[in-house]
C-alpha positions in Angstrom: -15.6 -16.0 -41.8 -16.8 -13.8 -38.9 -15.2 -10.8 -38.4 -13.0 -10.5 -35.3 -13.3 -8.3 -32.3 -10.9 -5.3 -31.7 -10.7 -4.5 -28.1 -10.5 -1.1 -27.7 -7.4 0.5 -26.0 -9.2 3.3 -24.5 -11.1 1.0 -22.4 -8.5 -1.9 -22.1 -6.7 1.5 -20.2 -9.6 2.3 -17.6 -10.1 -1.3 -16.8 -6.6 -1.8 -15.7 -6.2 1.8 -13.9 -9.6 1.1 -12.1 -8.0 -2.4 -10.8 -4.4 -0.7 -10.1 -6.2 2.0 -8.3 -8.3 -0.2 -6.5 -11.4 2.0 -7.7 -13.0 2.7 -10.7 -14.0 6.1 -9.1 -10.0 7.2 -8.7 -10.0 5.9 -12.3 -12.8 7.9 -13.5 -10.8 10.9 -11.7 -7.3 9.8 -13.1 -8.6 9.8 -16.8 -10.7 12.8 -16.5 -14.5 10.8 -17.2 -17.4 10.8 -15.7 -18.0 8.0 -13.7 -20.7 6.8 -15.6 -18.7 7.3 -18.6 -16.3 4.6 -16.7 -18.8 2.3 -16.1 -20.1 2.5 -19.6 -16.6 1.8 -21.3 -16.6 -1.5 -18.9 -20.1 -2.7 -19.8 -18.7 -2.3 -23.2 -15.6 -4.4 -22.7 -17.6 -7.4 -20.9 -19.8 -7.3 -24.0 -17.1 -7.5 -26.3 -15.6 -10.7 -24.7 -18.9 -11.7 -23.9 -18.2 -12.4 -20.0 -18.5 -10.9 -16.9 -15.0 -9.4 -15.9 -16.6 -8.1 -12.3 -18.5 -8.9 -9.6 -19.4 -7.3 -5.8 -17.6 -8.2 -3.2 -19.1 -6.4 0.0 -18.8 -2.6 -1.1 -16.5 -3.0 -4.2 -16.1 -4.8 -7.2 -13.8 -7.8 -7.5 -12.5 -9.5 -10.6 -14.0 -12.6 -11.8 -11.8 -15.8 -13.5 -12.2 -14.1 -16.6 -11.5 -10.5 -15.6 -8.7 -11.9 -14.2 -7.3 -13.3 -17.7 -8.7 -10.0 -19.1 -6.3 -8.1 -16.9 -3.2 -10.0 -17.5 -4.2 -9.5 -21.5 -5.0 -5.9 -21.2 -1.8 -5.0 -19.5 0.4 -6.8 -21.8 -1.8 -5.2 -24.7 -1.2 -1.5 -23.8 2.3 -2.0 -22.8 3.1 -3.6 -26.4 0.8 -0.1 -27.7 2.5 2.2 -25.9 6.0 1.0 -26.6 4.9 1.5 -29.9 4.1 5.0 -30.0 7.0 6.3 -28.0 9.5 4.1 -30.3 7.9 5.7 -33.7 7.6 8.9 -31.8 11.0 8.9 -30.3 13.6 7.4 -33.0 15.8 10.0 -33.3 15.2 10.4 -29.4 19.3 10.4 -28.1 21.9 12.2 -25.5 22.1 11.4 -21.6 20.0 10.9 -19.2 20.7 11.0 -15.5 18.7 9.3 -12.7 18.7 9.1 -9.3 16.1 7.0 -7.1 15.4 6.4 -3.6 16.4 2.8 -2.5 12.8 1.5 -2.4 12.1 1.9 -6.0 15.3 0.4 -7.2 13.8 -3.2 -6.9 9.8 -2.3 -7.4 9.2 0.4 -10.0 13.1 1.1 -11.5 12.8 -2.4 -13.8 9.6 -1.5 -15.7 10.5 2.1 -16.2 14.0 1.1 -17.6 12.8 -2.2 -19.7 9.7 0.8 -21.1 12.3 3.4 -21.8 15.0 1.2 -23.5 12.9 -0.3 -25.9 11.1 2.6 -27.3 14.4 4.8 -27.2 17.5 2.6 -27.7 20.2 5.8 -29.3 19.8 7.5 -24.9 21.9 6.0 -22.3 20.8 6.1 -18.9 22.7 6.4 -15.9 21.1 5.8 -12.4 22.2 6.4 -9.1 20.3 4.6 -6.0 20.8 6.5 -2.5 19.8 8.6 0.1 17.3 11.6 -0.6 20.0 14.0 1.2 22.8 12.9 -1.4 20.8 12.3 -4.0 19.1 15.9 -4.0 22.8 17.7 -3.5 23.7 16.0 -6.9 20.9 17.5 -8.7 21.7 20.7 -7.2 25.5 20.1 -8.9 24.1 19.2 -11.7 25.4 15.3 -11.5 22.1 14.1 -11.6 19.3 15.6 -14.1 16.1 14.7 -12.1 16.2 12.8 -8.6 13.0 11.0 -7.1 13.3 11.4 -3.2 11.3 11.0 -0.2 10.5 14.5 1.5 9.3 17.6 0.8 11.7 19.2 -1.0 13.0 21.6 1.7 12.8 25.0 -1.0 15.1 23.3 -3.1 14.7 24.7 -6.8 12.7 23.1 -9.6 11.2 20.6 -7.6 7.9 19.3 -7.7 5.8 17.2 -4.7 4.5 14.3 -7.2 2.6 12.2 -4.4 1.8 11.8 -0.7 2.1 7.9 0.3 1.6 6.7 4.0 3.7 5.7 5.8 3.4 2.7 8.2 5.0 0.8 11.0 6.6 -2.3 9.1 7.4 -5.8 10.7 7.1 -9.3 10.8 3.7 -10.7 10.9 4.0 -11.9 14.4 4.7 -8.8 16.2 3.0 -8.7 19.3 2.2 -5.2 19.8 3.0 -3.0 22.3 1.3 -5.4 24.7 4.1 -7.9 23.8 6.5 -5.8 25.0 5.5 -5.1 28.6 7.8 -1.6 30.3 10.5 -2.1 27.5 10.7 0.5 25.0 9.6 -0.1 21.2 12.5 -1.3 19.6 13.0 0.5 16.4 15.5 0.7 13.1 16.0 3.5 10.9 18.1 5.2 8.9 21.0 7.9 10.3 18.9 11.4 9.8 18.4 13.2 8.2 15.7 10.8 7.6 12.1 11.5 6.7 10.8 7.9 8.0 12.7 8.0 11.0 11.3 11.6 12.2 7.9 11.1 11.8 8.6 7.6 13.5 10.0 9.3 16.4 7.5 12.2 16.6 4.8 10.1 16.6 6.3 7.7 19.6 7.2 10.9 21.5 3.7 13.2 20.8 2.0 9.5 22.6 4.8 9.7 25.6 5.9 5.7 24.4 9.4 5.4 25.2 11.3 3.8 22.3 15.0 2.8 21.4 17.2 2.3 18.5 18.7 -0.6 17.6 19.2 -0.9 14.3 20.6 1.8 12.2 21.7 1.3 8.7 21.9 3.2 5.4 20.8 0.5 3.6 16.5 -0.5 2.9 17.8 -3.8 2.7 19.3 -4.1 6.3 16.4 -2.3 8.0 14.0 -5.5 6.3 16.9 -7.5 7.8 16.6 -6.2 11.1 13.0 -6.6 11.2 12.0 -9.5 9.4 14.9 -10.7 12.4 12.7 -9.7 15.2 15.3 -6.8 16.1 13.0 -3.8 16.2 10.3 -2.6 14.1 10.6 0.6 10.9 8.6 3.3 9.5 8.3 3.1 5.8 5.8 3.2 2.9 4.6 0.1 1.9 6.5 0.4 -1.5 8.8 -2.8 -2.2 7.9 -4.3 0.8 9.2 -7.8 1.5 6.6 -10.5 1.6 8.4 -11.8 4.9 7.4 -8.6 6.6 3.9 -7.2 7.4 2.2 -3.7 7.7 1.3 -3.4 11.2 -1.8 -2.1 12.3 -1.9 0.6 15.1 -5.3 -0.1 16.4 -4.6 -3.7 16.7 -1.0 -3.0 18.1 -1.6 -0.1 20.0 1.2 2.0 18.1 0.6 5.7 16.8 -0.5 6.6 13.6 1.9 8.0 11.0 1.6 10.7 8.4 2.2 10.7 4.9 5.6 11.1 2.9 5.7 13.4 0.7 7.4 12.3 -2.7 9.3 14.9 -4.6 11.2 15.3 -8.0 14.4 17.0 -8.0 15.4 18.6 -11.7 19.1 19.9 -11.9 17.5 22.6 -14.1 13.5 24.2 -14.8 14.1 22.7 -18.1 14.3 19.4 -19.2 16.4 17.7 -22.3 13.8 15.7 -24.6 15.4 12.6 -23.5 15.2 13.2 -19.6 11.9 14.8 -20.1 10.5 11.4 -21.2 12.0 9.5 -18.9 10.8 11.8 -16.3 7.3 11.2 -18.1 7.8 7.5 -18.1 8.5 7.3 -14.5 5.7 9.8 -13.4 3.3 7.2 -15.0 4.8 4.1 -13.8 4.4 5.6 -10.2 0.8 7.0 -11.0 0.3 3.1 -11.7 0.9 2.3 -8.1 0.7 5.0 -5.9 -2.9 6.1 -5.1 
């Protein structure tokens, strides 16, 4: 009988981070390797299953039909590995812990992190609170929440940490016609109430251009902002995280809009230091967004 093939799990992990990062040279920088040492550990891989898994596709690397099937494997095979190791690492794991999220994660990131954290830690039980940064960040400062992941910089708040910088972009439907569409009338726009990190760097940028705008929309729900656009009510500012498939992110060259900044994305702790149980969780959910956010 031949003797099987073990994948390795070292490379199974760069070859999905260098697809989820979109680059195998972010990857090389994520995992701290060379970028030959990258490139290496996926030669190795293709020769283990004994197909090409890339190809070029003008300046980058695309995934062929069986890197495709590769990556669906490979994802499934670390997630059973490292649900492994935090469950034998973390059975006598227990207590409270206490999350709060920004709105956009709540349908995007929030399922995998809890389905992750449950399974390898079953004795904790979580609570999570979905809100505004403002009111979510005031509860960690009561100590209602242990750690709170909010848009913004933080303002000086205590133990809290920046974590990422995500652009932010004008969001609408895929037919918006720009701001030649619109003739003399001002760009329609929906945001939150402020405080509101989207909605000041939306109206900065308008204002630093001179382009007259107007609200129409205002709502302290994610969900009725991608209402009022995917409607054709007015356009938003907002990361590109959980975006609806109905709606697009508009270009500003090609609309004639301003450019936006980034969004800072912070981590609120109610104290410097952590419980083991919210310390993982905190871990789990660091990692879940370093999987998407680049």
């Amino acid at each position: 009988m031949a003797a099987r093939t073990n994948l390795d799990m070292d490379v199974l992990r760069t070859f999905v981070t260098g697809f989820e990062l979109g680059s195998f040279a972010r990857a090389a920088e994520r995992l701290g390797r060379s970028q030959s040492a990258v490139s290496t550990q996926l030669r190795k891989l293709e020769e283990q299953v004994g197909q090409p898994l890339v190809q070029k596709a003008g300046r980058g690397l695309a995934l062929t039909a069986a890197g495709e099937s590769m990556l669906g494997y490979a994802k499934r095979l670390l997630e059973l590995n490292d649900e492994a190791v935090d469950r034998l690492r973390g059975t006598e794991l227990e207590g409270w812990a206490r999350l709060g999220l920004a709105q956009d994660f709540a349908e995007s990131w929030l399922p995998a992190v809890l389905k992750r954290f449950s399974r390898a830690y079953p004795r904790v039980r979580i609570e999570v609170q979905v809100g505004l940064g403002a009111q979510l960040i005031e509860k960690a400062l009561k100590d209602e929440l242990d750690v709170a992941l909010v848009w913004g910089d933080g303002g000086g708040a205590p133990h809290a940490q920046r974590v990422a910088d995500v652009p932010i972009r004008w969001i609408g439907p895929p037919d918006w016609p720009g701001l030649a569409g619109l003739g003399r009338e001002p760009v329609p726009l929906a945001a939150f109430a402020p405080p509101c990190t989207f909605r000041s760097a939306a109206v900065s940028a308008l204002d630093a251009r001179g382009l007259p705008w107007r609200l129409v929309f205002t709502s302290p729900s994610l969900s009725g902002l991608w209402a009022a656009a995917e409607g054709g009510l007015g356009i938003t500012a907002r990361t590109a995280v959980g975006l609806p498939k109905t709606l697009s992110v508009l270009d500003p060259a090609a609309t004639g809009l301003p450019p936006l900044p980034n969004a800072a994305l912070t981590l609120h702790q109610a104290e410097a230091e952590l419980s083991p149980a919210v310390a993982r969780l905190t871990d789990i959910l660091l990692e879940t967004i370093g999987a998407h956010v680049a």
